[in-house]
N, C-alpha and C positions, 0 to 999 in steps of 0.2 A: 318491550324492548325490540328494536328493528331491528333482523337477518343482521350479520356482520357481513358487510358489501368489500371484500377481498379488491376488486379491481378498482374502486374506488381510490380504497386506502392508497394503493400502489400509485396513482395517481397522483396521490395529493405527497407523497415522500416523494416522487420523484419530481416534483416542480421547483420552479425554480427561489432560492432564497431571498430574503430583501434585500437588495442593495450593501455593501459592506460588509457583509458576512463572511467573505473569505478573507483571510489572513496571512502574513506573509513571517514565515520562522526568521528569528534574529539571526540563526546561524549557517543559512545557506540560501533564505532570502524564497525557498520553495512556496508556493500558495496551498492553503489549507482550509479547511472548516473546521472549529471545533468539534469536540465528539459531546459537550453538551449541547450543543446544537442539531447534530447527528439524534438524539434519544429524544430532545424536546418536538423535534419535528415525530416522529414516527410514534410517541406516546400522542400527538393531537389526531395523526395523520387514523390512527389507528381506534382510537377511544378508549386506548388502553388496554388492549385486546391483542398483547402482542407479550413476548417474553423473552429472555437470553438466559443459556445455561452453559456451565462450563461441562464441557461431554470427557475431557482428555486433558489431564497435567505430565509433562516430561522437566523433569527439572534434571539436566543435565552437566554435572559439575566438570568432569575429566575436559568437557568441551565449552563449558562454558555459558550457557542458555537456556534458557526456560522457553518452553511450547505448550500453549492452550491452544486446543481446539474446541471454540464454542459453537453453539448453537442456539440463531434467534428463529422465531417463532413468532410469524406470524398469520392471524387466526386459524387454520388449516394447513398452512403452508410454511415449511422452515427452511434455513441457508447456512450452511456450516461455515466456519472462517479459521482461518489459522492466524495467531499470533506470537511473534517470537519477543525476547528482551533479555538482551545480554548481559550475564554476569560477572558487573567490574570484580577488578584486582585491584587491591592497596600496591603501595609503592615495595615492599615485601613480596608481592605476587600471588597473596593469599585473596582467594575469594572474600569478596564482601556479603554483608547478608543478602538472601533472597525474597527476604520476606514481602517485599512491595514490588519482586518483578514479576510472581505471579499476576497481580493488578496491573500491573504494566499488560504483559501478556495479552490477557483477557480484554482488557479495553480494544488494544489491535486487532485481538483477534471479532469481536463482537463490528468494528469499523468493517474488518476485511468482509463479515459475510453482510451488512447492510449494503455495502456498495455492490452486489448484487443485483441490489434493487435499484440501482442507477441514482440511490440519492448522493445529491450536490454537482452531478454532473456537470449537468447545465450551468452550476455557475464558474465550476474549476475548467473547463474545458476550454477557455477563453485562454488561459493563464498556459498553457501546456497544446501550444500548435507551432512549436520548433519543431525542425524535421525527426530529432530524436527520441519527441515527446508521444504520447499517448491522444493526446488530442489535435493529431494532425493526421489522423488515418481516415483515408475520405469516407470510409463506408462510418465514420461518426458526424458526418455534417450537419445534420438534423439537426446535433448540440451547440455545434454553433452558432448554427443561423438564428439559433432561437434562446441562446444566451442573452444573457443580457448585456451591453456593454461589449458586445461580440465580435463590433467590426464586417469587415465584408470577411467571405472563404475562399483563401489561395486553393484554388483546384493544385499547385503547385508544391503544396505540403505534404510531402506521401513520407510515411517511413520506411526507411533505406536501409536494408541491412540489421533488421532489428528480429528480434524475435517475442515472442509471446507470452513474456514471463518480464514480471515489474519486480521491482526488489522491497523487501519486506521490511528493510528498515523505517521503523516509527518516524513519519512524517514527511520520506522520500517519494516510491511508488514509483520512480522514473521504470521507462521502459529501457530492459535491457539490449546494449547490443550484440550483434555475432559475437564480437570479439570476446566481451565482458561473460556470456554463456557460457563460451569455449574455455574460458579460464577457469571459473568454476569447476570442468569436467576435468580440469587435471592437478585439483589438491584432491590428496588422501584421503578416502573414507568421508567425502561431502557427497548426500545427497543433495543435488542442486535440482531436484523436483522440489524439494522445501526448504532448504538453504538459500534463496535466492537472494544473492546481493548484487547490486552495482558495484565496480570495481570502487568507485573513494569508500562505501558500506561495509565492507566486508571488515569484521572484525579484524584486527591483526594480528589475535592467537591463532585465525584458521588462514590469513591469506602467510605467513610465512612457511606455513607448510609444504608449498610449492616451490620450488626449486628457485635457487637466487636470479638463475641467470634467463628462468621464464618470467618472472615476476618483472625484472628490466624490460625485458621484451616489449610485454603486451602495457604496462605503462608506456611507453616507447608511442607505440600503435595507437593505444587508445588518446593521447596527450592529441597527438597529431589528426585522429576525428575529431577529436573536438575544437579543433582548433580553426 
């Protein structure tokens, strides 16, 4: 059996997919890859030689969420990821069961530490070069030039007012901005190092916890960037 060739494998996950592989969610129209798409690449890319664990469960009822932090593994080298998924309420206000957010969870979280490894870049990176997107920050042009379907690259697409943290809602990932950060940092008792949502994301057990008349505000603000 031949060495396990590490920089290979990394190679062959981070290339780019066949043609129509991204997909677009029914509910907010965001581009995607499947996450069996995501495993089926990295089981070829790898020879199998690769693995995912769940390291950390917090099932948090008072607040509403479950957090896995997994860890994939591949052959010598691994990448931790965080995944969260919220737990609904019946029209009573009674939690529902948990039992399938763990798996929620853990799928996000095993996605969040792959994309580490830059897979699907190339081909999502097309899809997200608005100025508030992730794939319009110059020092990533490499991904688009070399997308598929990519178009030319507006040297014009910088991000403005953003910061470095994307939101963790399953299927989202938008990059956050100032304003949307700064909200975060003034409800109660949120870690927004791992709480991170976009302002439409945030649950709305934890964004009414913020005062009525900031919550107007930065809606206010944020209606008006993006407008």
């Amino acid at each position: 059996m031949e060495p396990f060739d590490y920089a290979k494998a990394v190679a062959l996950i981070k290339a780019p997919f066949p043609s129509g592989t991204v997909q677009k969610r029914g509910d907010n129209g965001r581009a995607y890859i499947p996450n069996q798409v995501y495993t089926d690449r990295v089981e070829a890319a790898t020879g199998s030689q690769w693995s995912r664990e769940i390291k950390e469960v917090e099932i948090n009822i008072p607040h509403g969420f479950v957090k896995v932090v997994a860890r994939v593994t591949i052959g010598e080298h691994y990448r931790d990821g965080i995944g969260f998924s919220e737990i609904e309420t019946d029209q009573n206000g009674k939690r529902k069961s948990v039992s399938n957010k763990v798996d929620q969870a853990f799928a996000e979280a095993v996605r969040e530490a792959l994309d580490t490894w830059q897979i699907g870049w190339k081909d999502l990176a097309p899809f997200y070069k608005e100025t508030k997107d992730w794939g319009s920050n110059p020092a990533l042009r490499y991904l688009l030039e070399s997308a598929p379907g990519c178009g030319s690259y507006d040297p014009g697409l910088q991000s403005r007012g953003m910061v470095a943290h994307n939101c963790i809602f399953s299927g989202c990932g938008k990059q956050l901005s100032r304003d949307e950060w700064d909200f975060l940092g003034l409800i109660p008792s949120l870690n927004r190092e791992k709480m991170v949502y976009c302002f439409l994301h945030i649950p709305s057990h934890i964004k009414k916890k913020a005062p009525a008349d900031v919550i107007a505000k930065y809606e206010d603000r944020i209606n008006r960037h993006q407008s």
